[in-house]
N, C-alpha and C positions, 0 to 999 in steps of 0.2 A: 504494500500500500504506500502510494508517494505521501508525504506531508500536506498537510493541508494547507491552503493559503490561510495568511494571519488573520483575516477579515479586516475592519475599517475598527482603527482605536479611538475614544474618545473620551478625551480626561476631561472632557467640559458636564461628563453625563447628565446629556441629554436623554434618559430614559425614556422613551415609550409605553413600555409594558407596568398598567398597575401595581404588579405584584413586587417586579424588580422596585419602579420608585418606593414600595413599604418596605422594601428589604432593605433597602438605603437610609432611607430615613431613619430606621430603627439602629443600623449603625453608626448612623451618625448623632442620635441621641446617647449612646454609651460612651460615646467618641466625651474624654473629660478632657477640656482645654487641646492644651499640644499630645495629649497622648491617645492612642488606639484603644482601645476596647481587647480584653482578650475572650480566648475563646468561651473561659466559664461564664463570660456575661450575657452571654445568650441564651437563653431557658425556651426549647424544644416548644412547650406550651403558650408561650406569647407568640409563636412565629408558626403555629401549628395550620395556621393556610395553606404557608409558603414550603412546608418543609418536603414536599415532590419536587420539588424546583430547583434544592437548596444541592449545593454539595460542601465539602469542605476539603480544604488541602493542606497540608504539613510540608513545611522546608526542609531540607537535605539538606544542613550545611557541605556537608562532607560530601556532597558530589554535585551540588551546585544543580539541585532538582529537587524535584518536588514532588510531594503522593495525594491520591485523592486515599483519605479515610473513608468517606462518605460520599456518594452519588445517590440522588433522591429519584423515586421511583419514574415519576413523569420522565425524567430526562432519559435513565436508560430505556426506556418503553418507546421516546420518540429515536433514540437514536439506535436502537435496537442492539446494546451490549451495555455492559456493567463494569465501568471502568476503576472500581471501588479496587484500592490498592497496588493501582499499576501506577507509572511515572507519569508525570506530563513529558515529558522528552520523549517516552514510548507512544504516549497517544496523539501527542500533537507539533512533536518535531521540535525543530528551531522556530518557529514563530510561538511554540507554546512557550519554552524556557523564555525566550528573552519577554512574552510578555509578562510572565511573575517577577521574571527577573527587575523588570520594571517599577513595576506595584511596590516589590519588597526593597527595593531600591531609594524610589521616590517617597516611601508608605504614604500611598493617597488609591483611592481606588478607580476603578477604568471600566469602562464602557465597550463591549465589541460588540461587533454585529455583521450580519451578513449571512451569503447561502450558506445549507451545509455541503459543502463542495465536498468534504472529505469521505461521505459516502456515499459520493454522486448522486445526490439528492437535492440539488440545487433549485427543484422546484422549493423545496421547504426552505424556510429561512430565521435566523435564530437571534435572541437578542441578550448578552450574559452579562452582569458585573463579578468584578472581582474586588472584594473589600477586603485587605489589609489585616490583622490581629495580632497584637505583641502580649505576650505574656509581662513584660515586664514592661507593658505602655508604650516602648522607645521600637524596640529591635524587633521585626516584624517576623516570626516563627512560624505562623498559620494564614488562612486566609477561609472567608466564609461567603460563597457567593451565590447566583441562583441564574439559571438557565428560561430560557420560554422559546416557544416554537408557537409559527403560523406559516401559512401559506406565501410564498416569495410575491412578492409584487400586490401583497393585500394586506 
């Protein structure tokens, strides 16, 4: 399977999708002054709309990647596999790493969007953020974001 193309980034997020802007918002209410939110500050049952949507990812220091822990059910059902535990380098190539690379870089979160070309399904089209999480406020170690699909061109 080639790499997927990156889709279109956008640190301005401009969300779309309802569910992403409540997923935002909510991190960015945890979000205290200059510092991130970590992962325990999210409780399952305030976010319990969103959590098909949701996935989560953990940093690699040590190899400079990233793991999904967590893939929420909608998403493997539209993309039809379960990427829970495998790399971002293995599922989405160089455009994946350097886009966490990014996020965990800058710690601010990013907006993608576009077809899903990577399973030749470019009729569908996908809209994801990726939000930031430091256990220690500063140093970004996770990240907690959420997925949505519709029809390309609708």
């Amino acid at each position: 399977m080639k790499d997927p193309k990156p889709g279109i980034w956008d640190t301005d997020m401009k969300l779309e999708s309802p569910l992403l802007q409540r997923l935002h918002a909510l991190w960015r209410e945890k979000c205290q002054g200059q510092l991130l939110p970590a992962r325990a500050d999210f409780d399952p049952l305030e976010m319990r709309d969103c959590l098909g949507s949701v996935f989560l990812v953990e940093a690699l220091p040590e190899d400079d990647d990233f793991r999904y822990t967590l893939v929420g059910s909608d998403i493997t059902r539209a993309v039809r596999r379960d990427s829970t535990g495998k790399l971002i380098g293995e599922v989405f190539g160089a455009a994946g790493l350097a886009l966490y690379r990014k996020v965990r870089d800058e710690c601010r979160p990013i907006r993608v969007h576009g077809p899903v070309d990577w399973l030749g399904r470019d009729y569908i089209a996908y809209e994801t953020v990726v939000l930031p999480l430091a256990d220690d406020g500063k140093q970004v170690n996770r990240f907690i974001g959420g997925m949505v699909f519709r029809m390309a061109g609708g």
